[in-house]
N, C-alpha and C positions, 0 to 999 in steps of 0.2 A: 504494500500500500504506500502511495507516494505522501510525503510529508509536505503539504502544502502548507506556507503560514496564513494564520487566518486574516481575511481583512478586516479590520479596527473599523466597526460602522461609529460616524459623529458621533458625540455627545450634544445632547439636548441645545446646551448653550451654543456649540461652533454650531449646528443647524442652523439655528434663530438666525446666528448671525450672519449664515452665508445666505440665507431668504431675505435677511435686512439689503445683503450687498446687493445680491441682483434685482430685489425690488428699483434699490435707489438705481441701479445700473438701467433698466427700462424705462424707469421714470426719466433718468437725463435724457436717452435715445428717443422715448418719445417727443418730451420736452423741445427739443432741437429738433424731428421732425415735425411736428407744429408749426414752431418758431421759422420754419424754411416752407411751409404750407404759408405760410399768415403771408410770409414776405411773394411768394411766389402769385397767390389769388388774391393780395388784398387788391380792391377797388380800386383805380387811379382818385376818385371822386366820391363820397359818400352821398351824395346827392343827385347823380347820375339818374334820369329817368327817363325810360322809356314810353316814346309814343309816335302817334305818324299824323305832324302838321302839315300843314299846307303853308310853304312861306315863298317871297319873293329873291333873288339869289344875285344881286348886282356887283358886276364886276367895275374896271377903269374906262372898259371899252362895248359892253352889252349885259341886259339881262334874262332871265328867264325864270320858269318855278322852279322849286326844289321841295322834297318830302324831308321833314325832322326825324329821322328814327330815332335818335335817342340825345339828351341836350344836360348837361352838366352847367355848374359857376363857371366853366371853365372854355367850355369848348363845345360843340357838337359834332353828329356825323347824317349827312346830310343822303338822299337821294337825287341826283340832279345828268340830265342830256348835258351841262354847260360842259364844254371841254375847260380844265381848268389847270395851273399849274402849282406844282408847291411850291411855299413863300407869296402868292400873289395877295393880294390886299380884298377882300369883299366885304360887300355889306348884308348883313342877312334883316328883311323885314316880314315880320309876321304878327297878328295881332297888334297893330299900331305900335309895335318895338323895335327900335333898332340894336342890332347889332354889329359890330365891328369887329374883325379880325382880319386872318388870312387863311390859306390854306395848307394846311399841316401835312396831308398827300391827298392822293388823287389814284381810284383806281376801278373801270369797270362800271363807272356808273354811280360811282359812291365816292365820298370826299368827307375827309374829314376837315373841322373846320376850330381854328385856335381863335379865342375871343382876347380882344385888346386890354380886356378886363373882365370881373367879376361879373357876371349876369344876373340878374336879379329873375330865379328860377322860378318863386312862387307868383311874382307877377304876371310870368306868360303862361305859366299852369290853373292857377284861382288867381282873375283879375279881381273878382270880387274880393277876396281875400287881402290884397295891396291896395284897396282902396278908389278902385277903378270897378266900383258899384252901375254904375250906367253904361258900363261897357258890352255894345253889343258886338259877339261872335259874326265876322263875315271873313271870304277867301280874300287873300291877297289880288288887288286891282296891279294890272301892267300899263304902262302908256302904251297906246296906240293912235292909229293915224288912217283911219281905214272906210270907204264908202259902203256902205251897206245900203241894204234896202228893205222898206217899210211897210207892212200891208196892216190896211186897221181898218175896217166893215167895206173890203171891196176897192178901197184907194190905196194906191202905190205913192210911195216918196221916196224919197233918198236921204239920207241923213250921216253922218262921221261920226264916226264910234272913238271917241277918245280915251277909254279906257275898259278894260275888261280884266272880270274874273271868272271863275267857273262857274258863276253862278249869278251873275249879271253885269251891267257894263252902263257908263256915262255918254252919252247921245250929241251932239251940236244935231240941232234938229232944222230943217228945208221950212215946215209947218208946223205948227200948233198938234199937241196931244192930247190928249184930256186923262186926268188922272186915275190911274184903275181900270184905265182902258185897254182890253186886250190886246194884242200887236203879236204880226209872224214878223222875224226878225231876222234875214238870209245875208248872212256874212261871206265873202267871199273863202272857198276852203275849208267852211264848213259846213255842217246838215242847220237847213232853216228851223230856227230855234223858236218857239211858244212863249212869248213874256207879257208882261204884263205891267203896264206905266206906274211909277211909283210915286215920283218925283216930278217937279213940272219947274225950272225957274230962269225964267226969260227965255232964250234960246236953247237952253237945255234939259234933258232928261235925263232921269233913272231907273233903270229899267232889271226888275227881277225874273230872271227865266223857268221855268215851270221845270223845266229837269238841267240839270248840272251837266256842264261838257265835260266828258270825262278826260282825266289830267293826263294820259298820254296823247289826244286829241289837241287839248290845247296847250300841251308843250310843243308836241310840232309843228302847229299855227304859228306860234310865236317867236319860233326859230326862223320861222320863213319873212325876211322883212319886206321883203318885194311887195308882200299881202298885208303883211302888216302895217307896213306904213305906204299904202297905196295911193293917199290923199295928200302926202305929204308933198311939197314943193321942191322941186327937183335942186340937189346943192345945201337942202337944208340940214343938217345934223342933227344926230338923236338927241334928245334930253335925255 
C-alpha cells in the first residue's frame, strides 16, 4: 500500500479568510468593470431627447427642411437632402427658435449638428412650460417666389405664393378672397392642393391646406429653385 501524505484541509479561520480574499478580489474586478461600463455607455448628454420635428435647415448659401431625430443642450442630429459639409456654419429654425451652430459630420442623409451654445431644451419641447403659453404649434414656413393658380366657386386667378409649409402657405393675391373661403390651390410640381382662406390682409392671404404635402414631396419642391422661385425677377438673389 502506497504511503501517501495526507492533504491538510483549511482551518475554519484560513477559509473565512480566503472567501474574505476573493470576495474582495470580485468585488474590485467587478468594480472596474463597471467603472469601464459607466465610462464606455455613459450619455455624451443627460438631456438628450429623442423625437422627429419638422424644422427649417439654412445654410451661407440655400435652405431646405430637415427632420430632429434626437436634440441635446448641446447639439442635435438632424435628417436632411441638404448636401452639407463638416465645420460649415447653419442655422436650425423650428418652432419660432433659432438655433446656431455648425456641422459636426455629415453622412447618408443625416448630419449631425454642434450648437454655438447651450439650447434651451424645454423650451422647444413644453413651450408652455418656458412661458410661451400662447404659442401655437405650426410646420416651419420656407421663402418662396412662385405663380400659382387659384380656383374658388368656378373663377380662376393667379396669385404668388411667398411662402410655404406642409401645411399651408402666404398668398400676394391678383383679387380679393373672402375668408373661410374654400380654394383648389395648383402649385407648379405639385398635386393641386384643397385649402381653405384663413387670413385676408390687404393684398395678402393665409391659407390652410386640408391634407399636409408630405415632406419628401416638399423637400424636392424646394430643392428645385427654377419652381421655386418662378416669379422671381430674373438677376434677383435669394433672401
Amino acid at each position: 500500500m502506497l504511503d501517501c501524505p495526507a492533504l491538510d484541509a483549511p482551518s475554519p479561520t484560513e477559509q473565512k479568510g480566503d472567501d474574505r480574499s476573493a470576495a474582495e478580489t470580485i468585488g474590485h474586478t467587478a468594480s472596474g468593470v463597471a467603472e469601464r461600463r459607466s465610462e464606455t455607455y455613459a450619455p455624451r448628454d443627460k438631456r438628450l431627447v429623442t423625437m422627429l420635428l419638422l424644422a427649417r435647415l439654412e445654410t451661407a448659401t440655400r435652405d431646405g427642411l430637415a427632420r430632429i431625430r434626437n436634440v441635446s443642450t448641446g447639439g442635435a442630429m438632424v435628417e436632411t437632402s441638404l448636401a452639407l459639409m463638416a465645420g460649415e456654419p447653419i442655422r436650425l429654425e423650428t418652432r419660432d427658435l433659432l438655433f446656431d451652430g455648425r456641422i459636426a459630420w455629415s453622412k447618408d442623409g443625416r448630419a449631425g449638428i454642434e450648437f454655438s451654445g447651450p439650447a434651451d431644451v424645454t423650451a422647444l419641447m413644453h413651450p408652455a412650460a418656458s412661458g410661451r403659453a400662447n404659442y401655437v404649434v405650426r410646420a416651419p414656413r420656407l421663402l418662396t417666389e412662385c405663380t400659382v393658380r387659384l380656383q374658388s366657386h368656378g373663377f380662376f386667378c393667379s396669385a404668388t405664393l411667398l411662402d410655404i409649409s406642409a401645411r399651408g402657405g402666404r398668398l400676394l393675391l391678383d383679387r380679393p378672397l373672402s375668408i373661410d373661403g374654400g380654394i383648389t390651390i395648383t402649385i407648379p410640381g405639385l398635386d393641386p392642393q384643397q385649402a381653405a382662406v384663413r387670413w385676408v390682409k390687404g393684398e395678402e392671404a393665409g391659407v390652410t391646406l386640408l391634407s399636409p404635402i408630405p415632406f419628401a414631396k416638399l423637400d424636392g419642391w424646394l430643392q428645385d429653385t427654377a419652381v421655386r422661385f418662378n416669379a422671381r425677377e430674373p438677376g434677383k438673389a435669394q433672401s
